[in-house]
C-alpha positions in Angstrom: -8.4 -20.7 12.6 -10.5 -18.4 15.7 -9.6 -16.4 18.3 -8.4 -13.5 18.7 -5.4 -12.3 18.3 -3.5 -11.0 21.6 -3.9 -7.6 23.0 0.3 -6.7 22.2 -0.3 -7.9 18.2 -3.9 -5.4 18.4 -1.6 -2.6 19.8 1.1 -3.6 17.3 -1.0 -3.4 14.1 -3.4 -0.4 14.9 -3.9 0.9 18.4 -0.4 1.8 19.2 0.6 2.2 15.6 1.6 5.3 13.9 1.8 7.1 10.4 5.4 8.1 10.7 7.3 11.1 9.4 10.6 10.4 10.3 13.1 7.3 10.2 16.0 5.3 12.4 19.3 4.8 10.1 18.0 1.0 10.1 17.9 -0.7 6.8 15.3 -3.1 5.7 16.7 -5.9 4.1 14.7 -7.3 0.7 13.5 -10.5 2.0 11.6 -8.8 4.6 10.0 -6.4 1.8 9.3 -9.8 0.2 8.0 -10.9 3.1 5.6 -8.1 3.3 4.4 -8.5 -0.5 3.7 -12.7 0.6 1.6 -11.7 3.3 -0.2 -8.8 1.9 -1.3 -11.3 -1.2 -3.0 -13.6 1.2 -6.0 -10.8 1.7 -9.2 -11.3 -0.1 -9.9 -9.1 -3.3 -13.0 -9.1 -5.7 -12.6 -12.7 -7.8 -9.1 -13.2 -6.3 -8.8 -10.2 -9.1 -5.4 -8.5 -7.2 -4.6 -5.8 -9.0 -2.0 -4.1 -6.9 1.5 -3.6 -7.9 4.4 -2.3 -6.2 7.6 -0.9 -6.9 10.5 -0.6 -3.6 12.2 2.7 -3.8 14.9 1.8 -2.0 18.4 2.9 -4.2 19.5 6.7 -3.5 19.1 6.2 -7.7 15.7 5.3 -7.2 15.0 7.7 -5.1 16.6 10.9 -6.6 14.0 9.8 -9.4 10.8 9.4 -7.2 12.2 13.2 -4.9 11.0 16.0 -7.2 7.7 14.4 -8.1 6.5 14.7 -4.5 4.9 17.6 -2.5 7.9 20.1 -0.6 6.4 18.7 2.5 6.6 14.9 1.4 10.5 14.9 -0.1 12.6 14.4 3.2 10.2 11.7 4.8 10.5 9.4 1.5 14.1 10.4 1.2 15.0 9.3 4.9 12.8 5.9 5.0 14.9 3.2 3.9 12.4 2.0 1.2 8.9 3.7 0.0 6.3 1.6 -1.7 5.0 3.2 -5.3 2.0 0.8 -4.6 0.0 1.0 -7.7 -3.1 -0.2 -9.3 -3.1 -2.5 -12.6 -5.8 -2.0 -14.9 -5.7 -4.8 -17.3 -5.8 -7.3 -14.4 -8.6 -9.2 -15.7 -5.9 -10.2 -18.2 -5.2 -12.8 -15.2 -8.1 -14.0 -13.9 -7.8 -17.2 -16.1 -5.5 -18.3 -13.6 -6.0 -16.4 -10.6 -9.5 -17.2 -10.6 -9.6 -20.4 -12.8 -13.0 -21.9 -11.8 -15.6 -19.1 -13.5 -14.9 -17.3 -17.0 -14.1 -13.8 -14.7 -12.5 -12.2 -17.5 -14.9 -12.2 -19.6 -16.9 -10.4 -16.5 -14.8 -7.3 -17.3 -13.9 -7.0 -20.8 -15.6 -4.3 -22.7 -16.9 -2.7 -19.5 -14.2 -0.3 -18.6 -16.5 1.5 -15.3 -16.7 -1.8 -13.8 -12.7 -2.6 -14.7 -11.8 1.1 -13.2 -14.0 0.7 -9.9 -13.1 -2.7 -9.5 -9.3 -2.1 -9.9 -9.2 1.1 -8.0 -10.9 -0.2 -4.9 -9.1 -3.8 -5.2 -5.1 -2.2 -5.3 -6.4 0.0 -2.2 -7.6 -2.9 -0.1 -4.2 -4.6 -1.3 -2.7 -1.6 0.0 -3.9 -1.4 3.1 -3.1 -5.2 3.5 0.1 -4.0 2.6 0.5 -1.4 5.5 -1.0 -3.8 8.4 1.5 -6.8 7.0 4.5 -4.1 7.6 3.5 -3.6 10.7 3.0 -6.9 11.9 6.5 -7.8 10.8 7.4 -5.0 13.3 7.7 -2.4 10.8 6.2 0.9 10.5 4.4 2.7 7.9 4.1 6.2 6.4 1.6 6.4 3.7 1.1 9.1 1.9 -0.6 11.3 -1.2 0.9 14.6 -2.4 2.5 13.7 -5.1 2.3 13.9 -9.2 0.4 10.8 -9.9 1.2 11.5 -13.8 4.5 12.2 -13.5 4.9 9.1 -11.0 3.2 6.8 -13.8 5.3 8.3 -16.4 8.7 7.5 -14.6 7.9 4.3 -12.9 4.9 2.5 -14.9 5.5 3.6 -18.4 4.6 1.0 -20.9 2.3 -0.3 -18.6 -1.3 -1.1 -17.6 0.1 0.1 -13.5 -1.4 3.8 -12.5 0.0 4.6 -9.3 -2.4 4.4 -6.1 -0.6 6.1 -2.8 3.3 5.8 -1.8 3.9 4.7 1.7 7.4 4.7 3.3 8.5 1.7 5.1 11.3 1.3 7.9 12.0 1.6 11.6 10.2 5.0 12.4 12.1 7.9 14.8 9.0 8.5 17.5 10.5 12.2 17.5 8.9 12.5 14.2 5.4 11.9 15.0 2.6 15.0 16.1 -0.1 14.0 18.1 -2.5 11.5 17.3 -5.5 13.0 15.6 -8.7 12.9 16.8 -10.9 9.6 15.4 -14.6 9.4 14.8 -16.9 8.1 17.7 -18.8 4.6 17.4 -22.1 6.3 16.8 -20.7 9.3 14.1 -19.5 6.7 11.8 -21.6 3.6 12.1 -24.6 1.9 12.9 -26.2 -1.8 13.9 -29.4 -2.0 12.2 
């Protein structure tokens, strides 16, 4: 597979695409949430390790539960967007590798070296999370991820009994263009990077 992709599907995944704050009345139906989590498994992690896990918040149950553990400024965003993603970070996924990665003896790579589990999970479930936000958008959603929220309190009401820490949240839906401020200003070429 080469080529690039065509100039509307660039716009569509990150030169026209937008953080949003505020949401259409437009449900999105399971399968396409499904959808999202098939494609956003595809993307490469460290030894195939893929350690992200994700919970839909998409019940007005669900979601009076997830409400007061966010920032004031982060409540009515989640609570308007027909489904936010509790995307979250598994830290016994070594456990796995036997079958994810079945040709090399990864777990033993891992156990009994809890720095190289943490930084390996933690930077793994955020790759798989922005895989996560650029599959949305290429399904023709868009995306509102966001921090500002009580990471224990998240962990406590949605991962308890697990290995999962939460990661980030990002809503998911048909965004309201109303709700969006001006785009930020971005690094140049040279302030951020260099050929060598």
């Amino acid at each position: 597979m080469s080529g690039r992709i065509d100039d509307q599907a660039l716009a569509q995944i990150f030169l026209e695409a937008r953080s949003h704050n505020a949401w259409q009345d437009r449900d999105v139906p399971d399968e396409v949430l499904k959808e999202i989590v098939e494609i956003m498994k595809l993307g490469p992690t460290s030894a195939n390790c893929s350690p992200a896990r994700i919970i839909f918040v998409k019940s007005p149950e669900a979601k009076a539960r997830l409400e007061p553990l966010l920032m004031e400024g982060n409540r009515k965003k989640m609570m308007t967007a027909p489904a936010c993603a509790i995307i979250g970070t598994d830290y016994a996924f070594y456990e796995h590798l036997p079958r994810l990665f079945p040709h090399d003896d990864a777990k033993s790579w891992f156990e009994g070296n809890d720095e190289l589990i943490k930084t390996t999970a933690f930077r793994n479930a955020t790759l798989q999370g922005a895989y996560f936000i650029i599959a949305a958008r290429a399904l023709g959603l868009d995306t509102g991820p966001m921090s500002g929220f009580d990471n224990e309190a998240v962990d406590a009401e949605f991962f308890a009994g697990t290995t999962v820490k939460s990661n980030f949240l990002c809503c998911v839906g048909y965004g309201n263009p109303a709700g969006l401020f001006p785009r930020s200003p971005r690094f140049s070429f040279e302030e951020i990077a260099k050929i060598i």
